[in-house]
Backbone as ProteinMPNN parsed JSONL, in Angstrom:
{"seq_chain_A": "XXXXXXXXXXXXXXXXXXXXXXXXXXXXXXXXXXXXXXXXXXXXXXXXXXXXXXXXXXXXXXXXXXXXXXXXXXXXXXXXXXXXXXXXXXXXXXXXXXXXXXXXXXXXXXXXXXXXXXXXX", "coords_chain_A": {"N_chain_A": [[-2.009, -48.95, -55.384], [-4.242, -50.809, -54.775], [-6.539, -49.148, -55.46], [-5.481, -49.14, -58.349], [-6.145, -51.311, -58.841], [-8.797, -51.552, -59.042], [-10.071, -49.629, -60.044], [-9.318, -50.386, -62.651], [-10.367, -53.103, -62.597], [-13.236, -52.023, -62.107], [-13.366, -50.904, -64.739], [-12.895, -53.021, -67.305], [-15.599, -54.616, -65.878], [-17.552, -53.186, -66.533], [-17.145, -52.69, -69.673], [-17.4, -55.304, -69.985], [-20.349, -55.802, -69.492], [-21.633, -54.103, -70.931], [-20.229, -55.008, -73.66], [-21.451, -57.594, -74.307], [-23.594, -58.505, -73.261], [-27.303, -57.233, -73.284], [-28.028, -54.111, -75.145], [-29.244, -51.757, -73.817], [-28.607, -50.422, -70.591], [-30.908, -50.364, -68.79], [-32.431, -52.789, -69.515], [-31.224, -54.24, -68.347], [-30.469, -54.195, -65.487], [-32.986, -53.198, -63.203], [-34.354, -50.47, -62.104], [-36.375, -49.554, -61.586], [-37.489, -50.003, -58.825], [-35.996, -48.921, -56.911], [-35.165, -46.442, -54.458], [-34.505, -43.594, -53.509], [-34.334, -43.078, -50.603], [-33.811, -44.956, -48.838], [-31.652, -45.989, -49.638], [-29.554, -44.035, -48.989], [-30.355, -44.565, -46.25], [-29.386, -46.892, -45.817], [-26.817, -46.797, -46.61], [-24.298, -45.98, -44.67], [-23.243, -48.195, -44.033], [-21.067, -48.06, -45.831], [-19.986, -45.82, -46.246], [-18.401, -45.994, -43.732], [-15.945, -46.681, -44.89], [-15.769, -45.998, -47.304], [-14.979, -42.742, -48.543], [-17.371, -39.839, -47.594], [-16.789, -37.86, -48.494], [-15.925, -37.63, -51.498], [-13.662, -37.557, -51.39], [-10.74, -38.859, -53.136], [-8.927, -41.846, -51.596], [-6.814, -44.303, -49.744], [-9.311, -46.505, -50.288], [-11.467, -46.998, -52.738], [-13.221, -44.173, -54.731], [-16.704, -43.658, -54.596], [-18.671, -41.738, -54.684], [-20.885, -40.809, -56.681], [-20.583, -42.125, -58.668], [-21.53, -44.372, -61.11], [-25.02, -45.416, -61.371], [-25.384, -48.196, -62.556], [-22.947, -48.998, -63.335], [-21.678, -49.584, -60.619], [-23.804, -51.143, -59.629], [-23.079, -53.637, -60.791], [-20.624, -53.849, -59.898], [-21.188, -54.45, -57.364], [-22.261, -56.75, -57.728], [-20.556, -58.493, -58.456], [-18.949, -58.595, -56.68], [-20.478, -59.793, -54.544], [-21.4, -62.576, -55.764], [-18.694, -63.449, -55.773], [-16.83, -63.364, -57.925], [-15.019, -60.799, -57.691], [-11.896, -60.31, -56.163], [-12.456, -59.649, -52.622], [-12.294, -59.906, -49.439], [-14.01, -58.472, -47.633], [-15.388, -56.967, -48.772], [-16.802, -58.594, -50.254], [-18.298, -60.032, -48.593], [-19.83, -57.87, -47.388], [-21.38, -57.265, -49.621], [-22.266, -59.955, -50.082], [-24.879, -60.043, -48.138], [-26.001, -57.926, -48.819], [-29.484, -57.794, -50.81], [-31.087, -57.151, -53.808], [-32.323, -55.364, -54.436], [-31.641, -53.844, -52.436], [-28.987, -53.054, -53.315], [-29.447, -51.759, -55.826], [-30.736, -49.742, -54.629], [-29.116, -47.974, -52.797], [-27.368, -47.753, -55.377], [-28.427, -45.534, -56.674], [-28.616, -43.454, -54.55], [-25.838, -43.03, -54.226], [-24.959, -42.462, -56.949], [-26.483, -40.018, -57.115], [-25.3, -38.122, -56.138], [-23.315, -37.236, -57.043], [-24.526, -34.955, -58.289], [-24.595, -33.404, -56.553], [-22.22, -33.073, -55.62], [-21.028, -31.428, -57.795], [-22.588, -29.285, -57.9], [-21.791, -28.479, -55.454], [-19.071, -27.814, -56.334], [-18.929, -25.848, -58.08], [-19.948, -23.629, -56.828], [-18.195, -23.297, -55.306], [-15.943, -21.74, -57.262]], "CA_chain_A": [[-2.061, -50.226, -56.066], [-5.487, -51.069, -54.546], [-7.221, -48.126, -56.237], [-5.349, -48.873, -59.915], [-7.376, -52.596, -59.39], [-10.084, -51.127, -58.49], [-10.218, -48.723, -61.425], [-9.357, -51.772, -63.805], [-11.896, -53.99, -62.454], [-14.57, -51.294, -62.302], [-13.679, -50.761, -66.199], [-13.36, -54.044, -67.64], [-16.669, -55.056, -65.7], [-18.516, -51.757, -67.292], [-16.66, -53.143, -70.806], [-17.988, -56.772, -69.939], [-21.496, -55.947, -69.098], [-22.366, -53.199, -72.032], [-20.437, -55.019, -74.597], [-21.548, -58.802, -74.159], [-25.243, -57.919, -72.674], [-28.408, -56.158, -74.321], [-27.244, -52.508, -75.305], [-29.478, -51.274, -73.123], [-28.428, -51.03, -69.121], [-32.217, -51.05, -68.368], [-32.752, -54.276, -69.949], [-29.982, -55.638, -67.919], [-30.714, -53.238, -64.61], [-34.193, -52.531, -63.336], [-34.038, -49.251, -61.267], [-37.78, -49.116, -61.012], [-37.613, -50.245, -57.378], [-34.553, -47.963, -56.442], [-35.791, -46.064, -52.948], [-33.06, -42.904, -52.976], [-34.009, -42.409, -48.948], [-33.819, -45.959, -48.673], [-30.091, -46.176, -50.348], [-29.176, -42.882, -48.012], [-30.225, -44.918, -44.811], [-28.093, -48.084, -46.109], [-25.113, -45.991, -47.232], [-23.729, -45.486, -43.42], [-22.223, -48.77, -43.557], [-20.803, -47.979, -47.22], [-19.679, -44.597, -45.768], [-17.564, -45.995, -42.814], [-14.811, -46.598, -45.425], [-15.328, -45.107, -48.679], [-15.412, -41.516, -48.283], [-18.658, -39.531, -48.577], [-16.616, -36.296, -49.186], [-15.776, -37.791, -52.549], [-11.848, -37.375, -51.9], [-9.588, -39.981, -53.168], [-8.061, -42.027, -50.536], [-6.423, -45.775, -50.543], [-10.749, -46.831, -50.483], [-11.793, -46.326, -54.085], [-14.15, -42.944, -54.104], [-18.188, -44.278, -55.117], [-19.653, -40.958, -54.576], [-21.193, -40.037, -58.106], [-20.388, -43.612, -59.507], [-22.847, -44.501, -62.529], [-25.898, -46.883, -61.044], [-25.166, -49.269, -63.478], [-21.377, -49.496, -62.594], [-21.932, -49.568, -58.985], [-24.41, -52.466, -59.384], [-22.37, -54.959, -61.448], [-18.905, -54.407, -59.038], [-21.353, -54.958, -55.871], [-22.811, -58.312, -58.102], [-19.337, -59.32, -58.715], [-17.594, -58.886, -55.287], [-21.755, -60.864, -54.187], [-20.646, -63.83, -57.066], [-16.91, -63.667, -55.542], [-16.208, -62.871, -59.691], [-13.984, -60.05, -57.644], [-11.438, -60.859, -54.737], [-12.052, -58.527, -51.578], [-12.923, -60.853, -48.716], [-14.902, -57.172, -46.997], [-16.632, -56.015, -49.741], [-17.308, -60.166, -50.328], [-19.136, -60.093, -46.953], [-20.952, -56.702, -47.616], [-22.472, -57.361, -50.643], [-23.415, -61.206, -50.07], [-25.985, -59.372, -47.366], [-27.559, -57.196, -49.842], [-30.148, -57.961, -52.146], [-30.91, -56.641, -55.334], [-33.611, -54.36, -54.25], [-30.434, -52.545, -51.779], [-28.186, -52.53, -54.584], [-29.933, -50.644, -56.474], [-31.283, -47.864, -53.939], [-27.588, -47.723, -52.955], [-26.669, -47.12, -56.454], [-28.832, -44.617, -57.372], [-28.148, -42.657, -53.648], [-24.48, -42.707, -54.517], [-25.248, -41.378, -58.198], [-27.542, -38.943, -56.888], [-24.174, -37.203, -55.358], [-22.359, -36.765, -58.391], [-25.103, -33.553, -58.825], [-24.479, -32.627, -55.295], [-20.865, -32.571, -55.821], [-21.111, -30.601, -58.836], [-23.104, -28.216, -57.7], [-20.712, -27.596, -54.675], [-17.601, -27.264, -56.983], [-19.704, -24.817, -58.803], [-19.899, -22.86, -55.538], [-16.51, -22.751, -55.268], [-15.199, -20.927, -58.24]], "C_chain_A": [[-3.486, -50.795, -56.027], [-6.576, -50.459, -55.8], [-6.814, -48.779, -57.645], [-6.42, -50.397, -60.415], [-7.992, -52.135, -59.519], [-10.347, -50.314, -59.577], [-10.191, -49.926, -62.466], [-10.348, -52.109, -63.686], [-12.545, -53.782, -63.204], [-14.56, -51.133, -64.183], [-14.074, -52.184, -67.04], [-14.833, -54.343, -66.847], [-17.54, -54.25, -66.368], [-18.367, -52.462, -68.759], [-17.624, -54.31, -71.096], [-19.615, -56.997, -70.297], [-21.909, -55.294, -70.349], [-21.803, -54.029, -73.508], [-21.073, -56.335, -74.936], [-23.314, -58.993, -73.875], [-26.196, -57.091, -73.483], [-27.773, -55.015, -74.488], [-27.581, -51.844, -74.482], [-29.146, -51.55, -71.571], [-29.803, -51.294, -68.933], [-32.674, -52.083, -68.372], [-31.734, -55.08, -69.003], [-30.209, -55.063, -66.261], [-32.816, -52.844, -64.612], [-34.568, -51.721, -62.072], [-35.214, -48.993, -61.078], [-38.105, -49.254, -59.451], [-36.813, -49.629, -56.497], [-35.596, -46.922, -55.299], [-34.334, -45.329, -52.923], [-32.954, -42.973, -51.204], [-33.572, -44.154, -48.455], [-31.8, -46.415, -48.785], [-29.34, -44.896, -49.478], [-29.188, -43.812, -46.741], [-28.993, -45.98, -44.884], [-26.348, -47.807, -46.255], [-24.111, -45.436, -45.726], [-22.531, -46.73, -43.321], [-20.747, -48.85, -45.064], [-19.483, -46.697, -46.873], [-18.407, -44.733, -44.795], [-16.255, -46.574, -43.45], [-14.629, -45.976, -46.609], [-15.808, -43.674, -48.126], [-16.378, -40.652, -48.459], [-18.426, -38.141, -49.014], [-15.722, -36.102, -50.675], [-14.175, -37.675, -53.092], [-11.323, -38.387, -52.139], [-8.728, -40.84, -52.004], [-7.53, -43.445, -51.027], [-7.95, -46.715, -50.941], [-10.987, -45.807, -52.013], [-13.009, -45.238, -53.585], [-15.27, -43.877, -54.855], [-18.768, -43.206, -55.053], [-19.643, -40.294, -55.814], [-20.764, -41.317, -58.954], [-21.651, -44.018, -60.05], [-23.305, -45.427, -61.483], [-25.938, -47.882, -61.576], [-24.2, -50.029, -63.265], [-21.554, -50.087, -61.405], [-22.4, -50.925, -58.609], [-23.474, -53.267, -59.583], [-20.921, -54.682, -60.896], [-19.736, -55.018, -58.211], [-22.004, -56.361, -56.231], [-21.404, -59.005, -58.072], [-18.607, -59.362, -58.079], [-19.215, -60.264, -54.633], [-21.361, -62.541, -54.448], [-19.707, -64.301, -56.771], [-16.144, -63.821, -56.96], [-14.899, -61.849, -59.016], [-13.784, -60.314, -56.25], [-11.709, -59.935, -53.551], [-12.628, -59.146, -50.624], [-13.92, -59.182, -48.157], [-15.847, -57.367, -47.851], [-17.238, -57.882, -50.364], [-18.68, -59.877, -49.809], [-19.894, -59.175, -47.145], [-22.133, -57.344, -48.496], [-23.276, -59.279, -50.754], [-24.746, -60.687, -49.132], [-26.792, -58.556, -48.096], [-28.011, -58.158, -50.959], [-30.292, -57.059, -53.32], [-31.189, -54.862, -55.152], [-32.352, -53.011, -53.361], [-29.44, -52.217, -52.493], [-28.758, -51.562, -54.935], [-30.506, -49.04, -55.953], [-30.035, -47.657, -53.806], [-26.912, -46.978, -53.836], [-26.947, -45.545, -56.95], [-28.846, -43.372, -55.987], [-26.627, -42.496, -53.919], [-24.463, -41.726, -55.988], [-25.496, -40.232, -58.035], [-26.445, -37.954, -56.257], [-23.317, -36.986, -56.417], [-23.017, -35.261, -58.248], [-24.883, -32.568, -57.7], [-23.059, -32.237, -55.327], [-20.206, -31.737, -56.946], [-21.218, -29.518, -58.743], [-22.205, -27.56, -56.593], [-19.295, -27.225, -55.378], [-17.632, -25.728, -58.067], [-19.642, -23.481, -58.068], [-18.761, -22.139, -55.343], [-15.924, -21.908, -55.914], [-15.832, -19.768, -58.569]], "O_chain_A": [[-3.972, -51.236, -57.069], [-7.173, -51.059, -56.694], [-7.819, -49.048, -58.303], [-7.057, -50.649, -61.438], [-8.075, -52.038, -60.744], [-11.39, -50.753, -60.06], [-11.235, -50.268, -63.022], [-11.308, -51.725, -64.354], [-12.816, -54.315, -64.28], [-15.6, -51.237, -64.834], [-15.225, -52.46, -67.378], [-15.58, -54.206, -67.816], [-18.476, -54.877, -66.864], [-19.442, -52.878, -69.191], [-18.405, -54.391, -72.044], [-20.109, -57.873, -71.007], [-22.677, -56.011, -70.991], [-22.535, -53.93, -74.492], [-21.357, -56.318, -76.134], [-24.011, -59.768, -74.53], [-25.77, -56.297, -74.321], [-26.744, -54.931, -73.818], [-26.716, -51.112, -74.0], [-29.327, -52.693, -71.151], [-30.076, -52.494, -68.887], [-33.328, -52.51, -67.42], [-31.544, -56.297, -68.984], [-29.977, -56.08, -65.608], [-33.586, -52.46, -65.492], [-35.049, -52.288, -61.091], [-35.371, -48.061, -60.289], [-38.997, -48.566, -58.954], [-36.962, -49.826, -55.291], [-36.797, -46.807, -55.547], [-33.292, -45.875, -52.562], [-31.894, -42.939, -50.578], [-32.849, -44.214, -47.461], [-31.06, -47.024, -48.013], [-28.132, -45.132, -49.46], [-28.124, -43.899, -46.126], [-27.95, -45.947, -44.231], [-25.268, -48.371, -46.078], [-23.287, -44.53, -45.852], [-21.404, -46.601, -42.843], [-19.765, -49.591, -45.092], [-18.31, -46.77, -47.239], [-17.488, -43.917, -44.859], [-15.414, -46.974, -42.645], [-13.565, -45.473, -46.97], [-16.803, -43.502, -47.421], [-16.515, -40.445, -49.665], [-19.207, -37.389, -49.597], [-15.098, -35.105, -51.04], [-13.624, -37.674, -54.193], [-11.369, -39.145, -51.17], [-7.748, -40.241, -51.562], [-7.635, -43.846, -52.187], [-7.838, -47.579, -51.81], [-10.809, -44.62, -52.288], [-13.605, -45.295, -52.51], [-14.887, -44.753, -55.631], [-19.903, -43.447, -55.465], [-18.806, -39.458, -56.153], [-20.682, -41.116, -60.166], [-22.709, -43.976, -59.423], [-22.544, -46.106, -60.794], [-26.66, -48.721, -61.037], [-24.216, -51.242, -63.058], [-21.551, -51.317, -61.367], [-21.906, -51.691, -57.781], [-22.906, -53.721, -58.59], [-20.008, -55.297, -61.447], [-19.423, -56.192, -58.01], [-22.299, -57.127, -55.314], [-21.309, -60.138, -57.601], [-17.546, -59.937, -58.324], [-18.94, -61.432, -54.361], [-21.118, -63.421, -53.623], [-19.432, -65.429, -57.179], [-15.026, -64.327, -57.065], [-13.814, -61.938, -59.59], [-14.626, -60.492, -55.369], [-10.755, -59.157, -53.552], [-13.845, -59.05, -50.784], [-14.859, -59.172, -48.953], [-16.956, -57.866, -47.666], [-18.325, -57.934, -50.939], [-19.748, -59.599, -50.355], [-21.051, -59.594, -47.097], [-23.267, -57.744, -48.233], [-24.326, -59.67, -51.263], [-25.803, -61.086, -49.619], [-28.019, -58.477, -48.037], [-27.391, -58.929, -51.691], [-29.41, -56.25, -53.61], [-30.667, -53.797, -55.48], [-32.251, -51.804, -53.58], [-28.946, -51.096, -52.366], [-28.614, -50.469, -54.386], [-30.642, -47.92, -56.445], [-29.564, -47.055, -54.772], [-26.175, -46.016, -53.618], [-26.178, -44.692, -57.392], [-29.11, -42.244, -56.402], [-26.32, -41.331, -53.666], [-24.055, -40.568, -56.069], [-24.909, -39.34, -58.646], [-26.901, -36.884, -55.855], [-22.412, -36.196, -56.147], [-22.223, -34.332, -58.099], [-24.942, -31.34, -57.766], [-22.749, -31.076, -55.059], [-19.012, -31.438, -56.96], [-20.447, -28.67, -59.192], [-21.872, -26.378, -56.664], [-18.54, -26.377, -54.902], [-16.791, -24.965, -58.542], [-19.338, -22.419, -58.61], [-18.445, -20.953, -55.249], [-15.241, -21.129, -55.249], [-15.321, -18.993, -59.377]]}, "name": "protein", "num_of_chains": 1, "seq": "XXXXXXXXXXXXXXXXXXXXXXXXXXXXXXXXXXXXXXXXXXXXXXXXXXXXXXXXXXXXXXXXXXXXXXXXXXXXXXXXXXXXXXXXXXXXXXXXXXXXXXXXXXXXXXXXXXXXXXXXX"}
């Protein structure tokens, strides 16, 4: 039940932001300051509930989640736009600047998890 919010949300907010906002994410996102080792060191406390081995559990999965997406849930649990008193509390502590390395260290595992499923077969 958690997860099917959590999938909603995450869509409508993706919906919200691309169709209402410049076309471009860049214009609305500025990833020039993104620090992957930086978003790796941060991602431990990110890690101690969402899974970093990308399996499904009742914690929505984030590993390989667009940088774009990623940002605008962790602005809108920041905002309290989305209810989760936790993930409230997380993300009022980050700034922009950890968003975004965050995002783009979680992205950056989509290729890693690719490449191991690749492995596999």
């Amino acid at each position: 039940m958690l997860f099917r919010f959590f999938s909603v949300t995450v869509i409508f907010l993706t919906f919200f932001t691309f169709a209402f906002l410049p076309a471009r994410a860049e214009s609305i996102i500025d990833f020039s300051s993104a620090d992957i080792e930086y978003g790796q060191y941060l991602a431990s406390e990110c890690t101690s509930c969402h899974l970093l081995s990308g399996k499904e559990s009742k914690i929505p999965n984030i590993v390989g989640l667009e940088a774009e997406t990623f940002v605008v849930v962790l602005r809108a649990y920041r905002d309290k736009h989305l209810s989760h008193e936790a993930m409230q509390n997380i993300a009022s502590r980050l700034g922009d600047e950890e968003m975004i390395s965050l995002a783009i260290y979680f992205e950056s595992l989509r290729d890693e998890e690719k490449a191991n499923k690749e492995e596999t077969y």
